[in-house]
RODO-2510 file (C-alpha; in nm, 4 decimals, decimal comma):
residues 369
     n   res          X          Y          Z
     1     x     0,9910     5,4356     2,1032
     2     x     0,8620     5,0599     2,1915
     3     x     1,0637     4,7887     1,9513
     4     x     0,9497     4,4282     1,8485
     5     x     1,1125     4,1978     1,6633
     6     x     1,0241     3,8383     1,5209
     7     x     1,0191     3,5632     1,7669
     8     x     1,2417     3,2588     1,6442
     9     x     1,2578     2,9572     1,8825
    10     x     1,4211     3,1274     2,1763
    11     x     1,6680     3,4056     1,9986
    12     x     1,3989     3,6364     2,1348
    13     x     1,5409     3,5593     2,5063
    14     x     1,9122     3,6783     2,4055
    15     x     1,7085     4,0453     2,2073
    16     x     1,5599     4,0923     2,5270
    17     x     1,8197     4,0600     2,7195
    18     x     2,0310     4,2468     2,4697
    19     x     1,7774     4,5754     2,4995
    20     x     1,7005     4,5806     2,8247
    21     x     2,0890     4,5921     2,9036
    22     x     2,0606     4,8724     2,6739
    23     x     1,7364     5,0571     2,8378
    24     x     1,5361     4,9939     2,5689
    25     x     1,1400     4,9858     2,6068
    26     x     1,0849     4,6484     2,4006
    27     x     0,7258     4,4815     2,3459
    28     x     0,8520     4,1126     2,3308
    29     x     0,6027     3,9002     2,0550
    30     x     0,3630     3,6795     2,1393
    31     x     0,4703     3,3067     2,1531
    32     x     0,3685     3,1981     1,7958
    33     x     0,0324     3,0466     1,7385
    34     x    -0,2395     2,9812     1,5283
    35     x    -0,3566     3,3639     1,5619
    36     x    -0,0711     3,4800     1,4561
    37     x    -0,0526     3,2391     1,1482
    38     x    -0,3938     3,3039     1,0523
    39     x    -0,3047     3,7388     1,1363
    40     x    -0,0134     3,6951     0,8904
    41     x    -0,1513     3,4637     0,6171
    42     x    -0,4355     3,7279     0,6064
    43     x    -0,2074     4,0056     0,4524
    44     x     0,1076     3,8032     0,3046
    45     x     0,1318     3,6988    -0,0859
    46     x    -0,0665     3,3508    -0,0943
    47     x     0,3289     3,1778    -0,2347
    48     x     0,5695     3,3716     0,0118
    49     x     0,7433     3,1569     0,2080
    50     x     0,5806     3,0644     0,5738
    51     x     0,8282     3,2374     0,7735
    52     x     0,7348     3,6097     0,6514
    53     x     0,3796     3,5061     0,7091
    54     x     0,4495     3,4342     1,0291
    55     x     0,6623     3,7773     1,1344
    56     x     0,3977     3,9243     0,9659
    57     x     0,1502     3,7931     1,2522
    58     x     0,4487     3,8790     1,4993
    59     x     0,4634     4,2625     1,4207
    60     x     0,0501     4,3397     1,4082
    61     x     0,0466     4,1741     1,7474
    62     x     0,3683     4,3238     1,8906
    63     x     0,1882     4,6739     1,7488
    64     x    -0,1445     4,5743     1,9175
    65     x     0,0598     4,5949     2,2439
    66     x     0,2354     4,9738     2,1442
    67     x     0,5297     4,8743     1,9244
    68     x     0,5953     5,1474     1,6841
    69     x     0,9453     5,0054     1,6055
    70     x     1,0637     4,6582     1,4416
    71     x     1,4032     4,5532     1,4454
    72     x     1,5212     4,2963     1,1437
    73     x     1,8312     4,0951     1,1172
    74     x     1,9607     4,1329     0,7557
    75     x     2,0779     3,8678     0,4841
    76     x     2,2433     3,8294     0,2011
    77     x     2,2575     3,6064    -0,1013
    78     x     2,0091     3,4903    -0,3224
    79     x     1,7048     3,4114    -0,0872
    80     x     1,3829     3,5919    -0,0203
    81     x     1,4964     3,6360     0,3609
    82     x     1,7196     3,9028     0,2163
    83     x     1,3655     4,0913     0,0939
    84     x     1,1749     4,0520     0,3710
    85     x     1,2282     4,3650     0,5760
    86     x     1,1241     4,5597     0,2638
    87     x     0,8184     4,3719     0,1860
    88     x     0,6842     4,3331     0,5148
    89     x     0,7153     4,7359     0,5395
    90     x     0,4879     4,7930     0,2242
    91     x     0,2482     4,5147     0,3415
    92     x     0,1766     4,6911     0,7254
    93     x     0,1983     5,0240     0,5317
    94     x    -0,0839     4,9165     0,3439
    95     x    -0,2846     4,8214     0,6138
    96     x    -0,1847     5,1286     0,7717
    97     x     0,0601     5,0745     1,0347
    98     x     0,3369     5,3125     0,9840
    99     x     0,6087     5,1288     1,1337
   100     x     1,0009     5,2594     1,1649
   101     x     1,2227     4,9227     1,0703
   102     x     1,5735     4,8945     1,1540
   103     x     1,7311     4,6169     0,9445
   104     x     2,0561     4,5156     1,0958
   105     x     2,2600     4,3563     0,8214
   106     x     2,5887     4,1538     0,9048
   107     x     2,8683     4,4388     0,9254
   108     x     3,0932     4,2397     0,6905
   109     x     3,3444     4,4805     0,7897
   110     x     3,1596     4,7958     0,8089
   111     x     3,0757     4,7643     1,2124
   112     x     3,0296     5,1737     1,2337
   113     x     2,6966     5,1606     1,0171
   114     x     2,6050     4,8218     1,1973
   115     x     2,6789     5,0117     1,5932
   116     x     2,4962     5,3767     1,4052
   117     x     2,1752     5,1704     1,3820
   118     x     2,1707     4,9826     1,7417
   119     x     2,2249     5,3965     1,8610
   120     x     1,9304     5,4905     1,6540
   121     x     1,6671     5,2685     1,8741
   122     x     1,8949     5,2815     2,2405
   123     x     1,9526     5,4959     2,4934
   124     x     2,3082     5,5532     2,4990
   125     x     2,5841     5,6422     2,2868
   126     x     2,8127     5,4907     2,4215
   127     x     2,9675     5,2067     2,2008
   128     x     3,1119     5,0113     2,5036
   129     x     2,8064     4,9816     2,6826
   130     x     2,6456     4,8446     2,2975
   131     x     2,9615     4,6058     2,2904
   132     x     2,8837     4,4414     2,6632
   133     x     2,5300     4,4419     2,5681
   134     x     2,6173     4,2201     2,2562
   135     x     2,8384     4,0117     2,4222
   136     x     2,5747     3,9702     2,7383
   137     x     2,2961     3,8340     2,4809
   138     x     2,5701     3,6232     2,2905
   139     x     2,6406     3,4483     2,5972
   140     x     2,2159     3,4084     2,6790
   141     x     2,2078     3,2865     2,2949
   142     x     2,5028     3,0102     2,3835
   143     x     2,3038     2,9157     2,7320
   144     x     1,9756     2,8685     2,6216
   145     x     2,0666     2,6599     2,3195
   146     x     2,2756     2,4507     2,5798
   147     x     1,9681     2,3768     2,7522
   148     x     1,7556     2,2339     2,4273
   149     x     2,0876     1,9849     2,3977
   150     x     2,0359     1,8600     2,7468
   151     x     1,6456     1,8567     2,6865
   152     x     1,7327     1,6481     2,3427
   153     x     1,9294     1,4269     2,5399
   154     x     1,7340     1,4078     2,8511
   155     x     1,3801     1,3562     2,6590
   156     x     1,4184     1,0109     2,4981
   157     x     1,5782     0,8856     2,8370
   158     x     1,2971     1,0518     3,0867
   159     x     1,1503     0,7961     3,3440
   160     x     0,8440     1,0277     3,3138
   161     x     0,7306     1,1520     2,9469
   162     x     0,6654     1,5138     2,9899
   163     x     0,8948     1,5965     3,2671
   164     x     1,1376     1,7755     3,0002
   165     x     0,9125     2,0208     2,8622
   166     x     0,6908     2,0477     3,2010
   167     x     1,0112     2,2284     3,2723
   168     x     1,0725     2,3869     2,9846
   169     x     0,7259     2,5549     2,9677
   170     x     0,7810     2,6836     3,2861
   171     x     1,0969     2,8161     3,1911
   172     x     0,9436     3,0290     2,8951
   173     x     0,6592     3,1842     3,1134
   174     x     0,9774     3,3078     3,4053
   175     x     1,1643     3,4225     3,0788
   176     x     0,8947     3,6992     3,0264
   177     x     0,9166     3,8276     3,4030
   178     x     1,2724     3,8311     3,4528
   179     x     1,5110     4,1592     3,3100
   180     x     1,8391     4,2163     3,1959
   181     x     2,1426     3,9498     3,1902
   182     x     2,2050     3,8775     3,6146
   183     x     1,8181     3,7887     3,6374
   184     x     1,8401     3,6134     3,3428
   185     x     2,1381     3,4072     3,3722
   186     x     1,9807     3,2568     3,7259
   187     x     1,7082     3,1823     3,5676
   188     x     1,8850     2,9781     3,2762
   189     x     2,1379     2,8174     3,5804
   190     x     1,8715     2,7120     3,7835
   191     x     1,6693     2,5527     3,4393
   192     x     1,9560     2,3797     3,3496
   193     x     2,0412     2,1992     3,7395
   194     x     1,6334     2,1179     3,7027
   195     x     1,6977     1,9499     3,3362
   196     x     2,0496     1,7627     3,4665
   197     x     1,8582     1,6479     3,7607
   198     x     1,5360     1,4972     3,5688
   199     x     1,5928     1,0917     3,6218
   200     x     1,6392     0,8459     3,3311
   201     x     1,5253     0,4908     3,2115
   202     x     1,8607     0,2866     3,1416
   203     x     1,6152     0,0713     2,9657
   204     x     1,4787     0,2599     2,6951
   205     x     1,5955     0,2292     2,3259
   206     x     1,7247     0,5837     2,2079
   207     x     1,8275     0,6521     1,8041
   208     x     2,0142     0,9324     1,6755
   209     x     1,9154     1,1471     1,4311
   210     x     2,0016     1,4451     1,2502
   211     x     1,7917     1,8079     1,2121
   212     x     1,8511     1,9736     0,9094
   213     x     1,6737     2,2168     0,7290
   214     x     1,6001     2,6004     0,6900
   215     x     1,7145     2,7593     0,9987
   216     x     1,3581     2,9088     1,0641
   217     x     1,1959     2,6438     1,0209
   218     x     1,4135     2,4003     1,2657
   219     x     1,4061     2,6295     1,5212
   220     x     1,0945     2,7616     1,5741
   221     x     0,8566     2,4770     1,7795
   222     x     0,5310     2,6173     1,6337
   223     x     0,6493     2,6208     1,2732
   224     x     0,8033     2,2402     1,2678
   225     x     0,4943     2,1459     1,4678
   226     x     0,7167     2,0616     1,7873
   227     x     0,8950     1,7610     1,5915
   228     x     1,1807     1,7643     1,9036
   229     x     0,8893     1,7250     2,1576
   230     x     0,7357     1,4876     1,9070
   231     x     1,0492     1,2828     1,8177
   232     x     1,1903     1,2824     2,1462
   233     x     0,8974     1,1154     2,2827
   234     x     0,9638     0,8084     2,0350
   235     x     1,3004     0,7730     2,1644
   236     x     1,5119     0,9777     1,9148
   237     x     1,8032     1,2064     2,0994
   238     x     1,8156     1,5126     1,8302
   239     x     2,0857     1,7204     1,6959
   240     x     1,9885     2,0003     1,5349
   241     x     2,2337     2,1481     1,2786
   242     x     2,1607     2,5122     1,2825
   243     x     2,1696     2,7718     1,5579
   244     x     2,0619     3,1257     1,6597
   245     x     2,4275     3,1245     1,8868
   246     x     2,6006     2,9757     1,5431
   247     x     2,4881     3,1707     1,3443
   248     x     2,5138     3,4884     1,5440
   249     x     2,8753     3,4415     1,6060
   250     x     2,9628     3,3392     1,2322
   251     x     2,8342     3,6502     1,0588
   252     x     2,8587     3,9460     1,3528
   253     x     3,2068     3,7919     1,4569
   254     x     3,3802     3,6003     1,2943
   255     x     3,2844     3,6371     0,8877
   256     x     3,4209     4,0277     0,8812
   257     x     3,7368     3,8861     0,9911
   258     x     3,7129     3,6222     0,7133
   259     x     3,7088     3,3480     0,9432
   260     x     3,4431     3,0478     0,9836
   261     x     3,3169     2,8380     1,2335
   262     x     3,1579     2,6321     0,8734
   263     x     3,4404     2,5467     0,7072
   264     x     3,4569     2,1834     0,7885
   265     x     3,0787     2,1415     0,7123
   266     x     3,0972     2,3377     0,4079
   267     x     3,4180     2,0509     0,3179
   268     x     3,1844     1,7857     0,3851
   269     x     2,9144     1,9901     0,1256
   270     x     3,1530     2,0424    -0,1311
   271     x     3,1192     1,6819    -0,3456
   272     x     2,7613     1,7964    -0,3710
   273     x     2,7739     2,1198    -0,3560
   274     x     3,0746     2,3531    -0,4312
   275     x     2,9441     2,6839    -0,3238
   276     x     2,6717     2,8651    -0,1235
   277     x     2,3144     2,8948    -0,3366
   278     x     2,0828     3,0544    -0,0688
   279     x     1,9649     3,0038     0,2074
   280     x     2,1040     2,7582     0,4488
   281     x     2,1473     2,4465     0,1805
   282     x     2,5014     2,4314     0,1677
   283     x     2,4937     2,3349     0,5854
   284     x     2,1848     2,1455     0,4969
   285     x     2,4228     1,9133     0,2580
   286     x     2,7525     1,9448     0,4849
   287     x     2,5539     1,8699     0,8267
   288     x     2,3990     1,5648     0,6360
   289     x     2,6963     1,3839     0,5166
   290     x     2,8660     1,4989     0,8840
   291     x     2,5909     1,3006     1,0499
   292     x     2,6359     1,0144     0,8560
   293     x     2,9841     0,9820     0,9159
   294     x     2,9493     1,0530     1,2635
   295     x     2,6642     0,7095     1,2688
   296     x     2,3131     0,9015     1,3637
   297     x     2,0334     0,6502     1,2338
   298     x     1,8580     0,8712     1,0170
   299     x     1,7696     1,2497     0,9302
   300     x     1,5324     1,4540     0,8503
   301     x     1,4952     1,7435     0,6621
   302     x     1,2402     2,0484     0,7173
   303     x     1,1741     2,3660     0,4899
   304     x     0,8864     2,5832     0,4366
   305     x     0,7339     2,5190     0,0841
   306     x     0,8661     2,6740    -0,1838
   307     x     1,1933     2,7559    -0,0321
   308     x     1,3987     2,7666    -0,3381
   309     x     1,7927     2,6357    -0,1470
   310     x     1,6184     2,4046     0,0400
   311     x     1,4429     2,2541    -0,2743
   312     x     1,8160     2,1858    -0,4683
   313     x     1,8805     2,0406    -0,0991
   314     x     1,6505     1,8449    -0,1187
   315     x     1,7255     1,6960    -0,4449
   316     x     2,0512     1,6551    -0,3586
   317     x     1,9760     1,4516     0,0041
   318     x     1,8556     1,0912    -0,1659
   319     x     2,2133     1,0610    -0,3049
   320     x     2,3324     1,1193     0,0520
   321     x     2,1235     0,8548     0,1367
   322     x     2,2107     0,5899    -0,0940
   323     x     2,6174     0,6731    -0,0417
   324     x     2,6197     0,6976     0,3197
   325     x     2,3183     0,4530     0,3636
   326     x     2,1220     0,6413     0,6032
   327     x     1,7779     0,7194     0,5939
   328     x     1,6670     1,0388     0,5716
   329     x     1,2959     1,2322     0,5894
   330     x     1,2299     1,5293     0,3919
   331     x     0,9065     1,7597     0,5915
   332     x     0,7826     2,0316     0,3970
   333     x     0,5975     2,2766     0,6158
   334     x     0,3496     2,5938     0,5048
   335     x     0,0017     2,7207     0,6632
   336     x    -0,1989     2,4256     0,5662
   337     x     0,0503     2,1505     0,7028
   338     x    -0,1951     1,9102     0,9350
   339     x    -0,0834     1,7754     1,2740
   340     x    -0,2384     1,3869     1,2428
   341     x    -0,0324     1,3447     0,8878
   342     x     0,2488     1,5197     1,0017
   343     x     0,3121     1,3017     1,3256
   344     x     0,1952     0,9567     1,1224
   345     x     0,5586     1,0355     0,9541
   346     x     0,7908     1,0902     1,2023
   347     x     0,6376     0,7091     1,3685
   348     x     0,6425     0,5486     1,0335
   349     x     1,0132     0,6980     1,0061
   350     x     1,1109     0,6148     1,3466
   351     x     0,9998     0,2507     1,3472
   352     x     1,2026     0,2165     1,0248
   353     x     1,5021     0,3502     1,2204
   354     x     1,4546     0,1125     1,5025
   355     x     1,3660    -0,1502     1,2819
   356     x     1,7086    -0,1222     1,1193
   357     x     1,8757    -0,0628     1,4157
   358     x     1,7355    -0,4250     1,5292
   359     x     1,8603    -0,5810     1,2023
   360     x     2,2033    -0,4525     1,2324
   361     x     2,2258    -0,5371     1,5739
   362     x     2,0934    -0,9242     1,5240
   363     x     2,3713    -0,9484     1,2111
   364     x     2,6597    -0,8576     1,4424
   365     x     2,5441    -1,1247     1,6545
   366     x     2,4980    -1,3655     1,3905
   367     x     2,8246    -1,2878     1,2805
   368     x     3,0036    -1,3148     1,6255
   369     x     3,1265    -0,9284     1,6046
***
């Protein structure tokens, strides 16, 4: 048995580290890239949304290596996500790749079916062993999303532009020759003293401003078109709302205990919208009006097209803007989405930022305050 799974921004580190604790042969995906758009727009439905297409290109070329398993996190609600493991099993059937797919749905309680299907692809029966495992690629999950919130505070501030993700690339190829949690866990230490170490300009202008969106899609650099890379070298320190660590910890941990790490976001939501639709577009709201509060510049907004929460998000986000008066971008990203257009945005919507930035500043003076 080889198993593959989607690759999502770096959540594949923290499954690799997770299965080779457990002595399972893994065939880790490709990094994403046009191939594997064009592979998986090939054989998806023309409308789906972009992130099947692009597991879709994941699995052929994890099978192209030997993978005759594919692992699938599970959802629930009313979004497509909660299809996908399904659908993408008819479409490689029909292309004739027979592929065992182990869906691992959020226990909600029931953690004996959720443990039954981690023994079905491992090595060991032994639940203790599956329990450090989890708790080894939880803490990966935590450390490598630590390092992208250095790298979106350290980019904007670089004396040198590139020196960030000249680092960070480097990190990702070591990532792929390093096993298990020790190995990996030096490798993230060392990355991070590299990162803390970079020098900064005192001088430059830096803006805040908000990520929101569908979790996919604000996560995963080849999908958004590397907008953190792209924005941080404007001079915009990120936050990105939604995490692989979050997210992990809220529905494995936490949410069959009935306990949230959400619930002041989804207070901040709740004026605009009272309860969960789909998708990630309660957070979308809550993270939006949190930012706002919390004086970020601007925000912006990313979904794959026709992404049916993020759309009432979407609708929702200009009142935002006009109560909170901040700024905010909506992106809108599918298989045809062009680079040139895409980045002639995010300047347009940064000099706006820093224009207003300028203005505010030059009233307080004015004004004495």
């Amino acid at each position: 048995m080889k198993v593959t799974f989607p690759h999502m921004g770096n959540q594949y580190i923290a499954t690799k580290v997770l299965f080779e604790e457990l002595g399972v042969d893994i065939i880790v995906p490709p990094v994403c890239s046009k191939e594997t758009l064009e592979i998986g727009t090939k054989y998806s439905p023309e409308s789906i949304c972009l992130p099947l297409k692009i597991n879709i290109g994941n699995f052929i070329e994890s099978i192209q290596q030997g993978a005759d398993t594919i692992l699938m996190s599970g959802s629930c609600g009313p979004c497509r996500f909660g299809y996908y493991t399904m659908l993408q099993k008819e479409i490689l059937q029909e292309i004739g790749h027979n592929i065992d797919f182990v869906l691992l749905d959020p226990p909600q309680g029931d953690y004996k079916t959720f443990v039954n299907r981690i023994f079905h692809i491992t090595n060991t029966k032994n639940p203790y062993k599956i329990i450090k495992a989890l708790a080894q690629g939880t803490k990966v999950l935590y450390q490598v999303d630590e390092l992208d919130d250095i790298a979106y505070y350290k980019r904007p501030r670089q004396r040198k532009i590139g020196e960030v993700d000249n680092l960070l690339e480097q990190f990702q190829k070591e990532v792929r020759n390093v096993k298990g949690y020790k190995e990996m866990k030096q490798l993230v230490g060392e990355t991070k003293e590299k990162l803390m170490a970079i020098e900064e300009d005192p001088n430059k202008e830096v803006i805040k401003v908000g990520l929101i969106g569908e979790i996919y899609t604000i996560i995963e650099p080849f999908v958004n078109l590397n907008v953190e890379k792209k924005l941080g070298e404007m001079g915009v320190e990120l936050d990105r709302s939604l995490k692989v660590s979050r997210w992990l910890t809220e529905h494995l941990y936490l949410h069959p205990l009935g306990l949230s790490m959400e619930k002041d976001i989804i207070k901040e939501a709740k004026p605009y919208m009272k309860t969960m639709i789909g998708g990630h577009a309660r957070e979308t709201i809550g993270y939006a009006v949190k930012y706002a509060k919390e004086g970020y510049d601007g925000l912006v907004q990313i979904y794959p097209f026709t992404c049916m929460p993020e759309i009432v998000a979407q609708s929702i986000l200009p009142t935002i803007e006009k109560d909170f008066d901040i700024p905010y971008l909506c992106l809108i990203v599918d298989e045809l989405t062009g680079d040139a257009g895409y980045s002639t945005r995010l300047e347009a919507f940064v000099d706006l930022l820093k224009r207003r930035r300028e203005m505010k500043e030059d009233a307080k003076l004015l004004s004495g305050y």
